[in-house]
C-alpha positions in Angstrom: 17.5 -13.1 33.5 17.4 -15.6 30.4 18.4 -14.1 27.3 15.5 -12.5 25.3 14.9 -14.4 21.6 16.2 -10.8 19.9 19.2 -9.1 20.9 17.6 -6.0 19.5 14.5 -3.7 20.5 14.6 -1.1 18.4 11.3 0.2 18.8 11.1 1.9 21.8 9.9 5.4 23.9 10.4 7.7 26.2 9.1 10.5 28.4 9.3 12.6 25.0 6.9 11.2 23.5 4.1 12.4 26.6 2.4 9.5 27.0 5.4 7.4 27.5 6.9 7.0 30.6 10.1 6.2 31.5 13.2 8.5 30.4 16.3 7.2 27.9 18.4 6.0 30.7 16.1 3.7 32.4 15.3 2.0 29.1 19.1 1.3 28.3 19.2 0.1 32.0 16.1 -2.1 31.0 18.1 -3.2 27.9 21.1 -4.2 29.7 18.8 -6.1 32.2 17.5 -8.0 29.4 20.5 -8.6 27.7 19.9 -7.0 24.9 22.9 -5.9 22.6 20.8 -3.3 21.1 18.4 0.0 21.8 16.7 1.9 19.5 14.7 4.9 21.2 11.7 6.0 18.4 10.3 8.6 19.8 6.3 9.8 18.1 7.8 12.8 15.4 4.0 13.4 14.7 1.6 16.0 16.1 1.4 14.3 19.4 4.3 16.1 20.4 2.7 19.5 20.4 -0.5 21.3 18.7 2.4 24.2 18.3 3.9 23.0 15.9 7.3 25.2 16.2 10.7 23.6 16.3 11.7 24.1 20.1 9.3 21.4 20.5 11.1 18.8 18.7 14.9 20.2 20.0 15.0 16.1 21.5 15.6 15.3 18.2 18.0 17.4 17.7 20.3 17.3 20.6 21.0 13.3 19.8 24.7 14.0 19.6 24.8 14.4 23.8 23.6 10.6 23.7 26.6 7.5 24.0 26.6 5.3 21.2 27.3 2.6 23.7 25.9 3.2 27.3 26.7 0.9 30.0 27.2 -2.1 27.4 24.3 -1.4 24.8 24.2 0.0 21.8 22.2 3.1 21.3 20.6 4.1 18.4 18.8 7.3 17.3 15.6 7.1 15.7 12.0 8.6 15.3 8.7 6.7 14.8 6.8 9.0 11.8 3.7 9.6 11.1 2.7 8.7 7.7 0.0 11.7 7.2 -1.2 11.2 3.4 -2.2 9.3 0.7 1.5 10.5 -1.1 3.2 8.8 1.8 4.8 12.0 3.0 6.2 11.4 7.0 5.2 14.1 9.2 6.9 17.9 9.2 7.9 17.4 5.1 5.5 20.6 4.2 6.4 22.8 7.8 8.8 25.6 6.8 11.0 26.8 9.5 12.5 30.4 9.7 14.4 29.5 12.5 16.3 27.3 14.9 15.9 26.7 18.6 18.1 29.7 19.5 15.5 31.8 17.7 18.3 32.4 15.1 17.0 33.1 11.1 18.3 30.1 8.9 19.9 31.2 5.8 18.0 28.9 3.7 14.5 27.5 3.5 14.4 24.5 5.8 11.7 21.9 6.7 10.6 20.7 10.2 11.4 17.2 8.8 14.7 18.1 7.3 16.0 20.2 10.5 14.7 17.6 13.3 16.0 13.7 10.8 19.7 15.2 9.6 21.1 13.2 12.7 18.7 10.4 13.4 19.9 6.8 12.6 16.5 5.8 11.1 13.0 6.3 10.8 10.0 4.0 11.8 7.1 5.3 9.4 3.5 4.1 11.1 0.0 5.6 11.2 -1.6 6.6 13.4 -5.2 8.9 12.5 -6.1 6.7 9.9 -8.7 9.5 8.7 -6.5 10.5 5.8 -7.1 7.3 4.0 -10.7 7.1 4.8 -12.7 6.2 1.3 -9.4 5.5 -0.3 -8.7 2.4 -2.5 -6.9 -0.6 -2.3 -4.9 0.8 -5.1 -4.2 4.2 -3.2 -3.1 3.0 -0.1 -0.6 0.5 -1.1 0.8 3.1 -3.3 1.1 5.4 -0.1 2.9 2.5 2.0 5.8 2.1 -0.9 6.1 6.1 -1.2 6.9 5.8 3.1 9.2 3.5 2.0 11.0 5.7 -0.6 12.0 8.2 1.9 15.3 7.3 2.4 15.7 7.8 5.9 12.7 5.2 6.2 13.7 1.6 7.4 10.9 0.4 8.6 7.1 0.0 8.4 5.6 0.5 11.7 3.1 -1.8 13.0 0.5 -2.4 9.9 -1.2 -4.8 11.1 -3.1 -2.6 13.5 -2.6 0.6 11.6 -6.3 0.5 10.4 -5.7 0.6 6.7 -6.1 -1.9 4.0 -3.7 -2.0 1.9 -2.3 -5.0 -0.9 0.3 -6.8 2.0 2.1 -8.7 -0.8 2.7 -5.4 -3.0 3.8 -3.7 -0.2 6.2 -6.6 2.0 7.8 -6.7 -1.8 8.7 -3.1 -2.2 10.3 -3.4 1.4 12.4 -6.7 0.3 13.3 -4.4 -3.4 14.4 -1.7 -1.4 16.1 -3.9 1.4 13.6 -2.1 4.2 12.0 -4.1 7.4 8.3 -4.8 8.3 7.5 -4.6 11.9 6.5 -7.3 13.8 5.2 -5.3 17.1 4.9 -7.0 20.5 2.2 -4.1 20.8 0.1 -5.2 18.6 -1.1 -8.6 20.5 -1.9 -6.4 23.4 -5.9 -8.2 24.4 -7.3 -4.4 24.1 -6.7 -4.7 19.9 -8.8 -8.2 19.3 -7.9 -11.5 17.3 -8.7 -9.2 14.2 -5.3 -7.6 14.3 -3.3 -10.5 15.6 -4.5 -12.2 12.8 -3.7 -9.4 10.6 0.0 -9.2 12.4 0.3 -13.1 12.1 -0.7 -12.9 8.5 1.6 -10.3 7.6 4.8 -12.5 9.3 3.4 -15.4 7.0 3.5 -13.5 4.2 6.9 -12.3 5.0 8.3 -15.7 5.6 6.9 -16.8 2.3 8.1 -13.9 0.2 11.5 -13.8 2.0 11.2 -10.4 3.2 12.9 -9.0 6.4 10.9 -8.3 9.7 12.4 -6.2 12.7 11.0 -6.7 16.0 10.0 -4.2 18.0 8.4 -4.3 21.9 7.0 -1.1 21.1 7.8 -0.2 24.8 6.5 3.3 26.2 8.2 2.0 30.3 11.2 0.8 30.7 10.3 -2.7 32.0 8.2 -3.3 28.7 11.6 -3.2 27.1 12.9 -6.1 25.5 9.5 -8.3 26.5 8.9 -10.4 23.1 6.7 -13.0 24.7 4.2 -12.7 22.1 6.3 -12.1 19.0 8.1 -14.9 19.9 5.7 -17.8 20.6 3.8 -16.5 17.0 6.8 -16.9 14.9 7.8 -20.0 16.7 4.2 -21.2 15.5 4.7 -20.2 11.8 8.0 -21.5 11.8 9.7 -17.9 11.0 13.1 -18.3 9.2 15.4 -17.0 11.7 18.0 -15.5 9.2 15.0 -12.8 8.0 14.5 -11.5 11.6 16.9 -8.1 11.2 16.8 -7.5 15.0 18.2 -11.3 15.7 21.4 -9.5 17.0 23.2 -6.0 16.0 25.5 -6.9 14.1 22.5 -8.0 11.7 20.6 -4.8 12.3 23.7 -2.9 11.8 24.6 -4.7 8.6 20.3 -4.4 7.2 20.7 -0.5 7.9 23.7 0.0 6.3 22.4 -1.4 3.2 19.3 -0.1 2.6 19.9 3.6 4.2 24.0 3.4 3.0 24.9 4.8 6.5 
């Protein structure tokens, strides 16, 4: 198989996430097929998970540990894909207090859902998905929302916004990323037929943008089955027609990634 035009996909799911389908070992296995250097399995940490809400749901999350940090030549990383759930730019789970672990055992100490379930992940992908939050919300307010994701400092990355169904000031927003040395998502996803030429021109603007402002994009297949994985055929041939500068694409081989999380997350 010819070697993919990133070394990384670090936007990725599994069976976890319920209407994924393909568990964590066949996607490294698809990785390794397709040469990749690098994994990074984002499972949805939103309500999609369960209506429950209660942490034995999430105890994927927290059992990363078990996973290899390399498995069968590729890099594994640990990671969630957020949802961004109001205006403030708070990720899912911030406001849930727990009383408990999995074992059913009282913590000692007040403890979040998103605090219990991130302390081991790698990084977070913060996207939207139920826009309805933002619905009758300014220009103003939603930009603001998109740099408070940002803040969180277990956020790297801005999760597909060019099909997130939000307007939003893209300038004001790539620049806060480049400030705070965070990624914008370019997601193969997102030029799927099923979302229009509205948000592929919304994707491609956003990548022009980026190039422009010299901000730093990660690419992402966005794959929920394992032979999705590391299939860039339309992120490719669209920064290849802007022209993309190469040395801004974060995912262009791990050592990059590795380097790009590092600095803005000081891992």
């Amino acid at each position: 198989m010819p070697r993919p035009p990133f070394a990384c996909d670090v936007h990725t799911h599994t069976l976890f996430s319920r209407h994924a389908y393909s568990t964590i070992g066949e996607c490294v296995a698809a990785a390794r097929e397709a040469s990749l250097e690098l994994i990074g399995s984002t499972d949805h940490y939103s309500c999609m998970i369960s209506p429950t809400l209660h942490v034995r749901d999430y105890q994927h999350f927290i059992n990363f540990a078990m996973w290899p940090r390399f498995w069968d030549g590729v890099q594994v990383m640990r990671g969630v894909e957020a949802d961004i759930v109001d205006l403030g730019g708070h990720l899912f789970g911030w406001d849930m207090v727990l009383q408990e672990g999995i074992t059913g055992r009282a913590f000692h100490h007040e403890l979040t859902l998103k605090e219990y379930v991130w302390r081991d992940l790698d990084y977070v992908i913060a996207s939207i998905h139920d826009q309805t939050f933002a619905e009758g919300a300014t220009i103003g307010q939603t930009t603001d929302m998109y740099v408070g994701a940002l803040d969180d400092p277990k956020v790297l990355i801005l999760g597909h916004t060019g099909r997130a169904g939000v307007r939003f000031d893209v300038d004001t927003v790539l620049l806060a990323a480049k400030k705070r040395g965070k990624l914008i998502e370019i997601n193969e996803h997102s030029f799927a037929p099923h979302y229009g030429e509205h948000t592929q021109r919304a994707c491609r603007h956003i990548a022009e943008r980026c190039a422009e402002l010299g901000v730093m994009i990660s690419t992402g297949t966005d794959a929920h089955i394992a032979c999705d994985v590391g299939r860039f055929d339309h992120t490719a041939a669209m920064l290849r027609e802007i022209h993309f500068p190469p040395e801004l694409v974060a995912t262009r081989d791990a050592k990059t990634f590795l380097d790009t999380l590092d600095n803005a997350l000081g891992t």
